[in-house]
C-alpha positions, -999 to 999 in steps of 0.1 A, spaced: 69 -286 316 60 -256 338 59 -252 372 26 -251 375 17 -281 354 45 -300 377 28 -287 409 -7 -290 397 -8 -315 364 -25 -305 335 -48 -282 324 -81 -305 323 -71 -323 354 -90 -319 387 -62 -307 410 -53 -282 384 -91 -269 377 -90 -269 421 -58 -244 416 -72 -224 388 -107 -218 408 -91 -208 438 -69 -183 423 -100 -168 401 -113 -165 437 -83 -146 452 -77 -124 421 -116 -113 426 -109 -106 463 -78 -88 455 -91 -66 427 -123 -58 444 -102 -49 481 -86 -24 455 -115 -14 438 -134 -3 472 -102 11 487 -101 36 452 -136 44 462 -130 50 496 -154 29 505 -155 9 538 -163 -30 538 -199 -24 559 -210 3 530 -198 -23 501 -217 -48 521 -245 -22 521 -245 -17 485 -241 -54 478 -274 -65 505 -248 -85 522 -227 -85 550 -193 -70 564 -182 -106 575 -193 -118 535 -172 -91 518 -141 -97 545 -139 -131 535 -142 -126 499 -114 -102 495 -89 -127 520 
């Protein structure tokens, strides 16, 4: 058994599929922080680019 399965049961279950969405969500925030740093790009000109805000795209990549 894997540590994840022990800490968040099986693949199918809802406490696992809970785990496995939030850390699809956190590895999006985390590549697209990246991504925009690369570009040198600030959060209000992503937000800018996106027709959203600089609160939006803080809280997507925290």
């Amino acid at each position: 058994m894997t540590l994840i399965n022990q800490n968040f049961g099986e693949i199918g279950s809802s406490k696992r599929d809970k785990f496995e969405e939030g850390f699809e969500a956190f590895k999006i925030g985390v590549m697209m922080l990246e991504l925009r740093k690369e570009l040198g790009m600030t959060q209000e000109e992503l937000a800018l680019k996106c027709g959203t805000t600089k609160n939006y795209i803080s809280r997507i990549e925290k």
